[in-house]
C-alpha positions as CSV (number, residue, x, y, z in Angstrom):
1,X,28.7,-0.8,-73.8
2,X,25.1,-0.9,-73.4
3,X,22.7,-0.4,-76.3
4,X,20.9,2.6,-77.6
5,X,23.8,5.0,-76.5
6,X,26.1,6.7,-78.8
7,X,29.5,8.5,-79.0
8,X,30.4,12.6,-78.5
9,X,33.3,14.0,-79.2
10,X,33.8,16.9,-77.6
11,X,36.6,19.8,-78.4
12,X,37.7,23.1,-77.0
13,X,36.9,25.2,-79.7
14,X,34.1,25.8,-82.1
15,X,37.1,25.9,-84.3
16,X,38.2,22.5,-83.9
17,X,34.6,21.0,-83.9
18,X,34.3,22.8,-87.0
19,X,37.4,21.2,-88.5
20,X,36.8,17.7,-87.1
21,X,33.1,17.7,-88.8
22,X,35.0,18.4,-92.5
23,X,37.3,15.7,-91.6
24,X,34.3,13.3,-90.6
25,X,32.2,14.2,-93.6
26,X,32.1,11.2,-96.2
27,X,34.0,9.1,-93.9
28,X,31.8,8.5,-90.5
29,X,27.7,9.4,-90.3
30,X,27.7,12.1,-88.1
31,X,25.6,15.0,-86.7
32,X,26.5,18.4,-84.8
33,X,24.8,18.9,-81.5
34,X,25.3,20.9,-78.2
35,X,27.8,18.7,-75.9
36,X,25.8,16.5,-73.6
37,X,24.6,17.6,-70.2
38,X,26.3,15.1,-68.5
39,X,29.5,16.2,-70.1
40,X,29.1,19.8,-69.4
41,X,26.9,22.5,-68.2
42,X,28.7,25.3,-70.5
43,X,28.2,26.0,-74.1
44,X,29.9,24.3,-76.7
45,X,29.3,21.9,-80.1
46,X,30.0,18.2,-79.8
47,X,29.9,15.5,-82.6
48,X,27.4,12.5,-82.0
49,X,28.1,9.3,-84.1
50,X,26.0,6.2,-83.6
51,X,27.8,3.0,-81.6
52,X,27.6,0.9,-84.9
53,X,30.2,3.8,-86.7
54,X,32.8,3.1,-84.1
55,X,35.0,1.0,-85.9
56,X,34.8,3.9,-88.8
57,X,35.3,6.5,-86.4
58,X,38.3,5.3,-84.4
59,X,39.6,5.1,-88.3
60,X,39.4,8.9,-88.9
61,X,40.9,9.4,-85.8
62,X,44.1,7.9,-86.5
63,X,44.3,9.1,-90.0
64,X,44.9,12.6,-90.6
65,X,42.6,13.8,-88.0
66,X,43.2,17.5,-88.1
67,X,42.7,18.3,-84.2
68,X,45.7,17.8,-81.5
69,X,44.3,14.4,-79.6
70,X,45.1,16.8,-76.0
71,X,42.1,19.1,-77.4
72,X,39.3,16.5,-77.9
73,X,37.4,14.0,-75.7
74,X,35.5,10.7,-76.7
75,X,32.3,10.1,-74.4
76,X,30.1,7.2,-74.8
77,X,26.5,8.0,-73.9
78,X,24.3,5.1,-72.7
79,X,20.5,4.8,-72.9
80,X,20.0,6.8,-69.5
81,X,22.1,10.3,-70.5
82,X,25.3,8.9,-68.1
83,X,28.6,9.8,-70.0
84,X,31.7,7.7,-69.4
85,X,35.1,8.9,-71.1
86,X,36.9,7.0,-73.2
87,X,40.4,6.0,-74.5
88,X,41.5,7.4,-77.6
89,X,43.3,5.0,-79.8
């Protein structure tokens, strides 16, 4: 990955953003923005979390994460706003 990007998750509901971010809080640094324009053109919330919060990140994600993995999307976001999609482990 190149430097100065970071991560969005992305969900299909405001609902399950919402649900994700009390999941997140305490565990990962996070902040709520609108998803990315190089995601998506349409409305929505996305969570951005800083490359070095990865590791903690991919953490929550396999422990009790409250949203259904087919309803979410990891993006990383490089330096120059291009999005590339990412495995979920």
């Amino acid at each position: 990955m190149e430097k100065g990007g970071y991560l969005a998750l992305t969900f299909e509901s405001t609902h399950a953003a919402m649900a994700a971010q009390k999941h997140l809080k305490g565990r990962v640094c996070h902040a709520v923005m609108p998803v990315p324009r190089c995601i998506s053109a349409s409305c929505g919330i996305a969570i951005r979390v800083e490359e070095p919060e990865q590791a903690a990140l991919e953490e929550a994600l396999r422990n009790g994460f409250p949203v259904d993995v087919k309803t979410y999307a990891l993006y990383h976001i490089d330096g120059q706003d291009c999005a590339e999609k990412l495995a979920i482990v």
